[in-house]
Structure formats: C-alpha cells, structure tokens
PyMOL Python script that loads the backbone (N, CA, C, O; Angstrom):
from pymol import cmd

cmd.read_pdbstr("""\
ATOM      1  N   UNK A   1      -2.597 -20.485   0.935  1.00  0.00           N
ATOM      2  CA  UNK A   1      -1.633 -20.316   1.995  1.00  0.00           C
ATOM      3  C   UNK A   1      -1.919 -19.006   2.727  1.00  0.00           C
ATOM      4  O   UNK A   1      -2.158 -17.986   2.082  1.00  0.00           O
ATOM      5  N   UNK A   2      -1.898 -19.016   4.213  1.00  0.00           N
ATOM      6  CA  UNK A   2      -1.953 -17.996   4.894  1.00  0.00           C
ATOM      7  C   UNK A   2      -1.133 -17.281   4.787  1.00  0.00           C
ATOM      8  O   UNK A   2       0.034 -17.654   4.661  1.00  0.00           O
ATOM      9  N   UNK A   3      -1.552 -15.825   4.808  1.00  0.00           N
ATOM     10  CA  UNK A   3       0.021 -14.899   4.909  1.00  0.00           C
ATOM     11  C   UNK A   3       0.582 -14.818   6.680  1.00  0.00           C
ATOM     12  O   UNK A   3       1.656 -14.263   6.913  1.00  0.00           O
ATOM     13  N   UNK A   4      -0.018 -15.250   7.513  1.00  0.00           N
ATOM     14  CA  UNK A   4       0.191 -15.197   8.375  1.00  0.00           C
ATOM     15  C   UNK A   4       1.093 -16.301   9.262  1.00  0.00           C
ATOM     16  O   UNK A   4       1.216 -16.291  10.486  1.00  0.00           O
ATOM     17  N   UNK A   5       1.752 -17.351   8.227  1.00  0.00           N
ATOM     18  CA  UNK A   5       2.569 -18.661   8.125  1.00  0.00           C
ATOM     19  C   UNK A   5       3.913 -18.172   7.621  1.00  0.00           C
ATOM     20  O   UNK A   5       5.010 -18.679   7.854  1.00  0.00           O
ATOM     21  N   UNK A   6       3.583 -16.866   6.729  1.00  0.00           N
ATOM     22  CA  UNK A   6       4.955 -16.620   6.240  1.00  0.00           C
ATOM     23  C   UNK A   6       5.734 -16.195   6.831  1.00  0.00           C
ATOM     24  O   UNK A   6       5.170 -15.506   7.680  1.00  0.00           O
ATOM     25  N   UNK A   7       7.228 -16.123   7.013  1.00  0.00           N
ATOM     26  CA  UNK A   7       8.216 -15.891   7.577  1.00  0.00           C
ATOM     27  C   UNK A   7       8.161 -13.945   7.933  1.00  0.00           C
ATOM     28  O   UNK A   7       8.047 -13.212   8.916  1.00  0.00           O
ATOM     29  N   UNK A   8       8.336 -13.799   6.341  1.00  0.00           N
ATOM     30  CA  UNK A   8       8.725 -13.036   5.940  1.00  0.00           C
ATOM     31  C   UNK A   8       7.295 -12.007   5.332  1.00  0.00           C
ATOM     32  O   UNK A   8       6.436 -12.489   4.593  1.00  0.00           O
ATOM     33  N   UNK A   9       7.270 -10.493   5.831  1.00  0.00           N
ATOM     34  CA  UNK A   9       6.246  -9.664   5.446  1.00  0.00           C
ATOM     35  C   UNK A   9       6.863  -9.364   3.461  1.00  0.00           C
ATOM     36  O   UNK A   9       7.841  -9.994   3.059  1.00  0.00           O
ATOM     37  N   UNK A  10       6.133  -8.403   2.542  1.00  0.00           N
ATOM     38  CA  UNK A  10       6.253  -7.828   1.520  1.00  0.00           C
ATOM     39  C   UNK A  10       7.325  -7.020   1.754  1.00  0.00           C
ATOM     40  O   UNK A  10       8.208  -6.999   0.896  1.00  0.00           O
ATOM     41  N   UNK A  11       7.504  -5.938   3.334  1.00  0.00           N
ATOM     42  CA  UNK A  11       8.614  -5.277   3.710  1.00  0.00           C
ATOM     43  C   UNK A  11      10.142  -5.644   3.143  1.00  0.00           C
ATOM     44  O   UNK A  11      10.965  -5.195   2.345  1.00  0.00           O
ATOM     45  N   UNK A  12       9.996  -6.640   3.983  1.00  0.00           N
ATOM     46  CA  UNK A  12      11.160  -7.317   4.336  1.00  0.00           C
ATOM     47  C   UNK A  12      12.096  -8.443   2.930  1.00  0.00           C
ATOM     48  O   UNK A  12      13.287  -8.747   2.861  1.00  0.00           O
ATOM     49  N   UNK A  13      10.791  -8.840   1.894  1.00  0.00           N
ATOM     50  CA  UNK A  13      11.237  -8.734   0.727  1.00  0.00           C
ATOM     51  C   UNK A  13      11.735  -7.567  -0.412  1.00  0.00           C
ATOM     52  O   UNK A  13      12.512  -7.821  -1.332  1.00  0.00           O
ATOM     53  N   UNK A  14      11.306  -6.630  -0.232  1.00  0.00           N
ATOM     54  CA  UNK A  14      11.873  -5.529  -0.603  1.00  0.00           C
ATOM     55  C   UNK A  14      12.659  -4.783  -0.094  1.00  0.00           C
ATOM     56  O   UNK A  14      13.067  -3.847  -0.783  1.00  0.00           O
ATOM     57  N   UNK A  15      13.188  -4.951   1.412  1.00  0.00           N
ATOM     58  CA  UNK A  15      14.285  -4.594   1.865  1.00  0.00           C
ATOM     59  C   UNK A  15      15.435  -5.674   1.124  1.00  0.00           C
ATOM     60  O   UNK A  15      16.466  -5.211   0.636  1.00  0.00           O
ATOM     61  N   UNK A  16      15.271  -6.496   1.108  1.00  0.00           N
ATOM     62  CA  UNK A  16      16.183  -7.959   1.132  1.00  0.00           C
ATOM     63  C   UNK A  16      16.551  -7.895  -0.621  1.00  0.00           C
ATOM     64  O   UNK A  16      17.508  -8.607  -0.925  1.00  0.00           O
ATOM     65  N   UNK A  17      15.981  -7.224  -1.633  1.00  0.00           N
ATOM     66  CA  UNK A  17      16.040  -7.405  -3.124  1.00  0.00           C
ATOM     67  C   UNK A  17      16.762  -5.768  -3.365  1.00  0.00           C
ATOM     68  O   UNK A  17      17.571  -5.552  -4.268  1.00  0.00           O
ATOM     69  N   UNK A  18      16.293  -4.701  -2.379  1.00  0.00           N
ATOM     70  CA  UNK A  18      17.441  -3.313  -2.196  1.00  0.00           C
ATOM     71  C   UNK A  18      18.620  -3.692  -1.919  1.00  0.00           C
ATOM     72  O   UNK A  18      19.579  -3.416  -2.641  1.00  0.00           O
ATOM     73  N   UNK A  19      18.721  -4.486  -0.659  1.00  0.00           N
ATOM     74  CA  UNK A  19      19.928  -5.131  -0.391  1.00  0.00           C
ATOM     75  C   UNK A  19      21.459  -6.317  -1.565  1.00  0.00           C
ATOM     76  O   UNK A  19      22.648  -6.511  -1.814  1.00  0.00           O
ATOM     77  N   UNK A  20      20.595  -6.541  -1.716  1.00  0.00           N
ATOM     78  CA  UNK A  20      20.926  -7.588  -3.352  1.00  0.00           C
ATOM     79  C   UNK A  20      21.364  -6.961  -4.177  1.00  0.00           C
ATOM     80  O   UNK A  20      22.560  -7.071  -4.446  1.00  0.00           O
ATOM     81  N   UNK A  21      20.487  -6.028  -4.908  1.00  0.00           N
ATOM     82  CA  UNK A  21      20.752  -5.338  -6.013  1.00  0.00           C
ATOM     83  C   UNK A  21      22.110  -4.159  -5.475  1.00  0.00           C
ATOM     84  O   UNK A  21      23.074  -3.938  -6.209  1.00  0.00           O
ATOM     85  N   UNK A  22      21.936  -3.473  -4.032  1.00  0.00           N
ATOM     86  CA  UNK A  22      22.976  -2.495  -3.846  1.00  0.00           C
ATOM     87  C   UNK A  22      24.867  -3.645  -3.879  1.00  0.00           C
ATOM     88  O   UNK A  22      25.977  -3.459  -4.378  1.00  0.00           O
ATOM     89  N   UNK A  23      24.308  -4.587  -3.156  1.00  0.00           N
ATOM     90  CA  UNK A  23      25.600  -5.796  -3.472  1.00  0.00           C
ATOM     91  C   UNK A  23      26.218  -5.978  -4.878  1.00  0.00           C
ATOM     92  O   UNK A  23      27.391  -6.324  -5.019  1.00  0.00           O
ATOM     93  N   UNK A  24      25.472  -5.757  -5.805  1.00  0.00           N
ATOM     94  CA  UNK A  24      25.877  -6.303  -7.133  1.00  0.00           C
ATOM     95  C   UNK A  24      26.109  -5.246  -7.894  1.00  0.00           C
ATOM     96  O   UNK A  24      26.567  -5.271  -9.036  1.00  0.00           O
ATOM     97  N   UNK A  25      25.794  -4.300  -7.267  1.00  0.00           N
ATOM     98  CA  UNK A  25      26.495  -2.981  -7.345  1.00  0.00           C
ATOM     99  C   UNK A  25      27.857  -2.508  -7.795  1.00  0.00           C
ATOM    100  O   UNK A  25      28.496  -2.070  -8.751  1.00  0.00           O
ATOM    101  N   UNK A  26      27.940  -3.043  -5.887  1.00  0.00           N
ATOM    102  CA  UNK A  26      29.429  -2.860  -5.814  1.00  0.00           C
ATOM    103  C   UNK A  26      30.433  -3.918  -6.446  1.00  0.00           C
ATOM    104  O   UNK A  26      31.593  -3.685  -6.784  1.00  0.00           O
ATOM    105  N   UNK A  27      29.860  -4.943  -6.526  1.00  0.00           N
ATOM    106  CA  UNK A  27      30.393  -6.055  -7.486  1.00  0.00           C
ATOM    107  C   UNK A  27      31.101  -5.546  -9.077  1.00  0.00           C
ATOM    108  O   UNK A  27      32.032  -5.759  -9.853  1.00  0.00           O
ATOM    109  N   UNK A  28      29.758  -4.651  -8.838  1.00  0.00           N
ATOM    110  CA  UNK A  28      30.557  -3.962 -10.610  1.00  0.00           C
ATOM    111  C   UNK A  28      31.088  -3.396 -10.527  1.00  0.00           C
ATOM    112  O   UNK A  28      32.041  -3.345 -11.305  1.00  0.00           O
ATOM    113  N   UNK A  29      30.924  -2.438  -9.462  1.00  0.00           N
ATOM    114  CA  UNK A  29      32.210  -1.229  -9.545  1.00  0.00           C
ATOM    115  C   UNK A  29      33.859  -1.866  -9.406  1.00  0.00           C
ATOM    116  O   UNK A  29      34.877  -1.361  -9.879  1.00  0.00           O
ATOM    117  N   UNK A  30      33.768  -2.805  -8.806  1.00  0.00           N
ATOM    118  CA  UNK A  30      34.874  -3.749  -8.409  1.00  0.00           C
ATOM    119  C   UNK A  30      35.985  -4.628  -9.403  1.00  0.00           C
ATOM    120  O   UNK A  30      37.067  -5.188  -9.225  1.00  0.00           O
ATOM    121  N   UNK A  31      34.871  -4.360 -10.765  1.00  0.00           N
ATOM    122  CA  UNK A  31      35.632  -4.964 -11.946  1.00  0.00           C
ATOM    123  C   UNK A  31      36.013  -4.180 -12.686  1.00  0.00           C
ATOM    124  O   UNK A  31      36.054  -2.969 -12.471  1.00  0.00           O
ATOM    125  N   UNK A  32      36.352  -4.738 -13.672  1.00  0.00           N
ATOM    126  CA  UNK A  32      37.992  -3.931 -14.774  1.00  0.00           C
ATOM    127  C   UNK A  32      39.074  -4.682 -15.390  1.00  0.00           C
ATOM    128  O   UNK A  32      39.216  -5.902 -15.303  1.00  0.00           O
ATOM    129  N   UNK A  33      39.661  -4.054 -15.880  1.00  0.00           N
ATOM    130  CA  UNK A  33      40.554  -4.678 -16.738  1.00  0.00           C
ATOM    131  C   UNK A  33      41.792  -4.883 -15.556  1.00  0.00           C
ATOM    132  O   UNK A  33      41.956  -3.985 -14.730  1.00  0.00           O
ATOM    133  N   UNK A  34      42.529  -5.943 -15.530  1.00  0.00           N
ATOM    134  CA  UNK A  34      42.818  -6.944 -14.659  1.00  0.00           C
ATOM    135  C   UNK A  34      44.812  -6.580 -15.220  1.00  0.00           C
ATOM    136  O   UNK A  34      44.843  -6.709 -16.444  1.00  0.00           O
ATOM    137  N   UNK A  35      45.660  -6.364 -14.898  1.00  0.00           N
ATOM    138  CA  UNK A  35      47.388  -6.264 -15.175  1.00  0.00           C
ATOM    139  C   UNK A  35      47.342  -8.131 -14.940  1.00  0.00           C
ATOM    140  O   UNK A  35      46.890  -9.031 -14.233  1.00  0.00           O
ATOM    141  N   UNK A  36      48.699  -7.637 -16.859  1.00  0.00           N
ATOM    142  CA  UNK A  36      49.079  -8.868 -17.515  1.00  0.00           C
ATOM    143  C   UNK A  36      50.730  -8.914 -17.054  1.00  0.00           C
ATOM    144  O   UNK A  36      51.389  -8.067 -16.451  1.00  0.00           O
ATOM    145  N   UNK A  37      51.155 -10.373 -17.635  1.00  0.00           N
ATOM    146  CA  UNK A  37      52.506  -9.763 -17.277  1.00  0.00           C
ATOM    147  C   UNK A  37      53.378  -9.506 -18.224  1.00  0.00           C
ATOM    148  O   UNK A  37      54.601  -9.638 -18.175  1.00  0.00           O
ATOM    149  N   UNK A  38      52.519  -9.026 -19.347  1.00  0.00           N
ATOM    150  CA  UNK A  38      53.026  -8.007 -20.474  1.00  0.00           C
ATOM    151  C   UNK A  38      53.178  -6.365 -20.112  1.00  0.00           C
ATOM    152  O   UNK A  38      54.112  -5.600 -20.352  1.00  0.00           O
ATOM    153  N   UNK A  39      51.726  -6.099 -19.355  1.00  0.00           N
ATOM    154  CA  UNK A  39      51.454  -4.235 -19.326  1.00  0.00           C
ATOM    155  C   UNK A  39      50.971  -4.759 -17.384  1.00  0.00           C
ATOM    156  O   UNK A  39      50.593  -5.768 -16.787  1.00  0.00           O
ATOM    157  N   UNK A  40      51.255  -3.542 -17.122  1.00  0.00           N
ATOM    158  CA  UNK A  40      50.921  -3.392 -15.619  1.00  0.00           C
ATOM    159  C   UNK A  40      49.832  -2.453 -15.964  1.00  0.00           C
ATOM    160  O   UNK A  40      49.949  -1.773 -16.984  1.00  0.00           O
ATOM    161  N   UNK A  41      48.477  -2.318 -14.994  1.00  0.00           N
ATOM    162  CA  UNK A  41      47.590  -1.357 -15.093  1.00  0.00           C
ATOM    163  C   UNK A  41      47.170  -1.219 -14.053  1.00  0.00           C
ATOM    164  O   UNK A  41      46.498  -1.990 -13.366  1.00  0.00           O
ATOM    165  N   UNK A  42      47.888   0.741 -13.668  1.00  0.00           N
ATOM    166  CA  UNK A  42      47.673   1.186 -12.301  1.00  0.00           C
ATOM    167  C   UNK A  42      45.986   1.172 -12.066  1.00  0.00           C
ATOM    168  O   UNK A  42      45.465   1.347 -10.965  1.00  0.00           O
ATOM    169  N   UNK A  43      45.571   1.035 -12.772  1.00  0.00           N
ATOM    170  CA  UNK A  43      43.268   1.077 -12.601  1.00  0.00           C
ATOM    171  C   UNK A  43      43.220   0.237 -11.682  1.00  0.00           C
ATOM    172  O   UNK A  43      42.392   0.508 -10.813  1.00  0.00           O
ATOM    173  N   UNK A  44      43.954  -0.940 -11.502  1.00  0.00           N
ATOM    174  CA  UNK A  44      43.917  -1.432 -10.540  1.00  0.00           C
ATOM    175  C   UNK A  44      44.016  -1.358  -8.954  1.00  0.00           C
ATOM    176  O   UNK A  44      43.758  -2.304  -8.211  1.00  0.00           O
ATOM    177  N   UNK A  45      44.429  -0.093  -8.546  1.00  0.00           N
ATOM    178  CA  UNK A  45      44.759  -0.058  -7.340  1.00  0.00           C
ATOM    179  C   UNK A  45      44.268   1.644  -7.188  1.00  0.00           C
ATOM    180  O   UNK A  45      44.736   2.386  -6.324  1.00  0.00           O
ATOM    181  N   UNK A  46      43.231   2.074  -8.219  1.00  0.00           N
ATOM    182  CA  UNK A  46      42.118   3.012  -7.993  1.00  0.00           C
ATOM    183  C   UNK A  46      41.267   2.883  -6.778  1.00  0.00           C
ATOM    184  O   UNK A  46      40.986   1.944  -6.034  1.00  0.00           O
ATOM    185  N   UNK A  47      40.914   4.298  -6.835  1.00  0.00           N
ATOM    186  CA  UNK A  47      40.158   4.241  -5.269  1.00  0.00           C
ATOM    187  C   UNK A  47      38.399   3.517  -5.409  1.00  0.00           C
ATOM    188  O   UNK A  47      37.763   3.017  -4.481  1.00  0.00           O
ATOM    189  N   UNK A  48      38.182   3.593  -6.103  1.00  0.00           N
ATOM    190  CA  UNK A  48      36.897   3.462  -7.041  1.00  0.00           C
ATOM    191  C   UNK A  48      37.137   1.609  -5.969  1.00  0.00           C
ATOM    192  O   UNK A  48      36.572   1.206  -4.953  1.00  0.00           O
ATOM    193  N   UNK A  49      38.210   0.971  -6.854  1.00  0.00           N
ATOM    194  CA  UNK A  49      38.280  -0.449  -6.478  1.00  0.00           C
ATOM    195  C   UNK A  49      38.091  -0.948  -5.228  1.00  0.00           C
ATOM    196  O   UNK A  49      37.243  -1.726  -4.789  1.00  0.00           O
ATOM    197  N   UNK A  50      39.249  -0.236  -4.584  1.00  0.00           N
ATOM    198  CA  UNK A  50      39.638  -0.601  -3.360  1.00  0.00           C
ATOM    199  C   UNK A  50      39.427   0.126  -2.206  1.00  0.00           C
ATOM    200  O   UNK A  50      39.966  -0.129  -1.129  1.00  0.00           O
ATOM    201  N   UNK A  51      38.315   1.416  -2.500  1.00  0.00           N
ATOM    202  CA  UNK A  51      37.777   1.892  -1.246  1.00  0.00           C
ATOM    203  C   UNK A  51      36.223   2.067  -1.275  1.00  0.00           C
ATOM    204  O   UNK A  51      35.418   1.724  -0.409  1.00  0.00           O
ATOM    205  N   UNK A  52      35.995   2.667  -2.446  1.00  0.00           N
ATOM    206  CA  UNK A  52      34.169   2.681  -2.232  1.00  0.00           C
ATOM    207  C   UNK A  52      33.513   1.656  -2.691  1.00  0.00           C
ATOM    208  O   UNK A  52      32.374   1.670  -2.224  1.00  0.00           O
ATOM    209  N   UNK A  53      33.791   0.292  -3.764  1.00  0.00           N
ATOM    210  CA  UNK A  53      33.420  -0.517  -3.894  1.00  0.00           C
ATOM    211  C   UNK A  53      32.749  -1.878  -2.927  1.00  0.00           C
ATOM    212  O   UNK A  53      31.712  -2.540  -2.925  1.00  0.00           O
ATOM    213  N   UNK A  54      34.043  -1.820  -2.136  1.00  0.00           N
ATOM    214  CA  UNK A  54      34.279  -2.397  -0.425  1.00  0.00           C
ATOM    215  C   UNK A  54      33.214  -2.155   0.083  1.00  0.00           C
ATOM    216  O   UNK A  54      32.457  -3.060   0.436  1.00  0.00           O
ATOM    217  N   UNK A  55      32.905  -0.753   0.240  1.00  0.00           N
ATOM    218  CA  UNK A  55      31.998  -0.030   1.464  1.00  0.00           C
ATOM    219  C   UNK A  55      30.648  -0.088   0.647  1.00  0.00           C
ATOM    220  O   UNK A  55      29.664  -0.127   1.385  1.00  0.00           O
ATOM    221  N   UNK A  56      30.342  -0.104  -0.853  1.00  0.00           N
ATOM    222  CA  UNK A  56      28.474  -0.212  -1.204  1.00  0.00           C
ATOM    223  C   UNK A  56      28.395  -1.555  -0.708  1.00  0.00           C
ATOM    224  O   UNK A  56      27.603  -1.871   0.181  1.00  0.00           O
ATOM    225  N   UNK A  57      29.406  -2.573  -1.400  1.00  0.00           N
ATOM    226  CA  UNK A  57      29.074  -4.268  -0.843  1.00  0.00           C
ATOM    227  C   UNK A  57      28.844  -4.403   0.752  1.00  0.00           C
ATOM    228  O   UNK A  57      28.066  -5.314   1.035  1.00  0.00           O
ATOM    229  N   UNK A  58      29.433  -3.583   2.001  1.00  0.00           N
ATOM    230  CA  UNK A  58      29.136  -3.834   3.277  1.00  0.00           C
ATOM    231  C   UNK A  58      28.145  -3.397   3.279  1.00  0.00           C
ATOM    232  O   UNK A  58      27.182  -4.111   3.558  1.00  0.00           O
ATOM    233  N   UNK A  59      27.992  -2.121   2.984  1.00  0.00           N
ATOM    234  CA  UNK A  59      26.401  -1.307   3.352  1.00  0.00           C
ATOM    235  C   UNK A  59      25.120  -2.239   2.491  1.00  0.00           C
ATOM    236  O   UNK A  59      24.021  -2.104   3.029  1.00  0.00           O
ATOM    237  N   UNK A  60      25.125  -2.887   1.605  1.00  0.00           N
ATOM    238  CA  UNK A  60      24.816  -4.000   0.992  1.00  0.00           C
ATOM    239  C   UNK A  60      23.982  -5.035   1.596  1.00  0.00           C
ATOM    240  O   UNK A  60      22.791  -5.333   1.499  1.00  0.00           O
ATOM    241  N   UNK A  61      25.370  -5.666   2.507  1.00  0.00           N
ATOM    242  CA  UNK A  61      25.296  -6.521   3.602  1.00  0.00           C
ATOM    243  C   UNK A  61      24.524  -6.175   4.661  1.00  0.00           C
ATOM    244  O   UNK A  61      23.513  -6.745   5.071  1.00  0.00           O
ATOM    245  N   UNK A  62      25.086  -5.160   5.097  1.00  0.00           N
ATOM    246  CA  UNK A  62      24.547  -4.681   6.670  1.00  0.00           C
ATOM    247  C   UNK A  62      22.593  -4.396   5.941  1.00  0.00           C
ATOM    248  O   UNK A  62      21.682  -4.904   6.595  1.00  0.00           O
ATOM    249  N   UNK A  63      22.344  -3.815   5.004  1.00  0.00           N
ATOM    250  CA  UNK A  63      20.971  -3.678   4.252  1.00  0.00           C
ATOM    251  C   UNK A  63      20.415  -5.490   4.363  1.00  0.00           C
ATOM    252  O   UNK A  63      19.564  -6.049   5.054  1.00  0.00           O
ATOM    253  N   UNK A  64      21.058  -5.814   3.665  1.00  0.00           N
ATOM    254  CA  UNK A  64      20.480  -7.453   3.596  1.00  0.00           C
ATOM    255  C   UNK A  64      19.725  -8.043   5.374  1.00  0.00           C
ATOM    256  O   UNK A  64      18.630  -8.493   5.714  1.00  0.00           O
ATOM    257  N   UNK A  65      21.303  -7.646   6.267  1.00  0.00           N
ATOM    258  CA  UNK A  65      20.792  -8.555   7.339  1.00  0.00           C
ATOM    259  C   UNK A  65      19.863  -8.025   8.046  1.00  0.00           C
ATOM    260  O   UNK A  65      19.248  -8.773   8.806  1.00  0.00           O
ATOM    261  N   UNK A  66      19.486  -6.505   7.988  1.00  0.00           N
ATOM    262  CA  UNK A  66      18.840  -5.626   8.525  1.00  0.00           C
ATOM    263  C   UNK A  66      17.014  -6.549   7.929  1.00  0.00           C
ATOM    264  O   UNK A  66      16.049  -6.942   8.585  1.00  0.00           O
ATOM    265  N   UNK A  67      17.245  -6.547   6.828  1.00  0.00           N
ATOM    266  CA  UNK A  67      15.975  -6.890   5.812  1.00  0.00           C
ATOM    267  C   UNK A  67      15.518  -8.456   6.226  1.00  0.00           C
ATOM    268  O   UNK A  67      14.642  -9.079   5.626  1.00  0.00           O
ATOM    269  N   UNK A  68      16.150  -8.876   7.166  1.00  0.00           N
ATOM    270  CA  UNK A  68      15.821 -10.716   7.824  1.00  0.00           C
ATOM    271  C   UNK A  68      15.593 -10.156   8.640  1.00  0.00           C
ATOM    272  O   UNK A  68      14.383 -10.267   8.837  1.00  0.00           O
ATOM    273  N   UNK A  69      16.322  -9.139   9.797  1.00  0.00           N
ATOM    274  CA  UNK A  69      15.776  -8.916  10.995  1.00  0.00           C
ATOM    275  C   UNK A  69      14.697  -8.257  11.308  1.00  0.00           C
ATOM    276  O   UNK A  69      14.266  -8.336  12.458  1.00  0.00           O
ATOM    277  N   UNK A  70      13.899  -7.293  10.115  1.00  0.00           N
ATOM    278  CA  UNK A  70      13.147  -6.608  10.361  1.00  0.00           C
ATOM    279  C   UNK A  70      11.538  -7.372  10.633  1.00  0.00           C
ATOM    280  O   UNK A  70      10.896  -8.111   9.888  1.00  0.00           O
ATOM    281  N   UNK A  71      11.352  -7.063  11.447  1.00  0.00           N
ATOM    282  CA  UNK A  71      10.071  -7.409  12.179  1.00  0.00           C
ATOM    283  C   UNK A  71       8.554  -6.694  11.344  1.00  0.00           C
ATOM    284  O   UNK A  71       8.221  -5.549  11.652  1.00  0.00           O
ATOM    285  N   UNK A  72       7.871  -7.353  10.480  1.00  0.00           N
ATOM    286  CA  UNK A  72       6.747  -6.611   9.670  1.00  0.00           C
ATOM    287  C   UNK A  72       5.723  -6.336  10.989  1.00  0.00           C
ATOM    288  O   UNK A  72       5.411  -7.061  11.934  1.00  0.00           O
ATOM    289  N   UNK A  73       5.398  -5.151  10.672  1.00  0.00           N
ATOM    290  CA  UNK A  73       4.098  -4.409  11.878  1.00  0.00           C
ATOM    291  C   UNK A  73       2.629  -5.214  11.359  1.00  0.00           C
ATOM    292  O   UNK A  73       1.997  -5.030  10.319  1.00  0.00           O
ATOM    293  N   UNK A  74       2.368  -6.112  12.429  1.00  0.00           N
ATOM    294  CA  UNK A  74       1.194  -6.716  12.805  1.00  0.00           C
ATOM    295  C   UNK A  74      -0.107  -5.784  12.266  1.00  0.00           C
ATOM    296  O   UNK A  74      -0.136  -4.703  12.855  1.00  0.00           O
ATOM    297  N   UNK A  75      -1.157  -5.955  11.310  1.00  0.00           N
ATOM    298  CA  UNK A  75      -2.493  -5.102  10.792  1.00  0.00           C
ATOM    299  C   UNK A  75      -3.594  -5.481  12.463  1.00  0.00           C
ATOM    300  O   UNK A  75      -3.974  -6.651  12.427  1.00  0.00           O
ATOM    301  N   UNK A  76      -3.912  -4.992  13.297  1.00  0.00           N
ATOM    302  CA  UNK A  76      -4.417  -5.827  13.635  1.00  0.00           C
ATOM    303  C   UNK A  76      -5.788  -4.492  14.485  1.00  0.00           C
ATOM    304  O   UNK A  76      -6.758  -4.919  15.112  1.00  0.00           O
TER     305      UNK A  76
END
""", "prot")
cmd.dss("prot")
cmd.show_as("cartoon", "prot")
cmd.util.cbc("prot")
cmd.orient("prot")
C-alpha cells in the first residue's frame, strides 16, 4: 500500500492518540465515589470534578479535531 493513498500522515496519528489519551484523562479525574442515600459526599461537587476535569476533556477534544484537520507537509 502506498503511503501516499493514506488519509492520514504518522503526524496526525500521534496528534489524534495525544488527543485520546488527554480525554481519558479527564475521564478519570471525573470519577469518585458517587453520594448514597444513606451518606451525602460533598467530593462530589469538588472543583477537581466539575471545573478542571470539564476543561482537560475539551482541550482533549479541541486536540483530537485539530489532529483530523491537520494537513501532513508534503516530502517533496
């Protein structure tokens, strides 16, 4: 197979697997122990959860779509 058929440069796969991995990231930061309706648990409404978790998963995103749009530089 030609590399020159492929969509996608080596770049742009390794932008796209930075992107992924920074997503699943924030995925983790995002989890925790979950309020029953025995015990309430304020961890839940930590900033950790509900403000920087949010923002690695966008920057994540915005990394991902950046990593489809990027155009690999022609050897030529």
């Amino acid at each position: 197979m030609d590399k020159k058929n492929l969509a996608f440069g080596r770049m742009n796969f390794i932008l796209l697997g930075l992107g992924m991995l920074i997503v699943v990231i924030g995925f983790i930061l995002m989890s925790g122990d979950s309020s029953t309706t025995e015990a309430y648990n304020p961890d839940i409404f930590s900033a950790r959860r509900i403000k920087v978790a949010p923002i690695v998963c966008l920057v994540g995103f915005v990394s991902m779509i950046y990593a489809v749009v990027h155009k690999p530089k022609d050897k030529e």
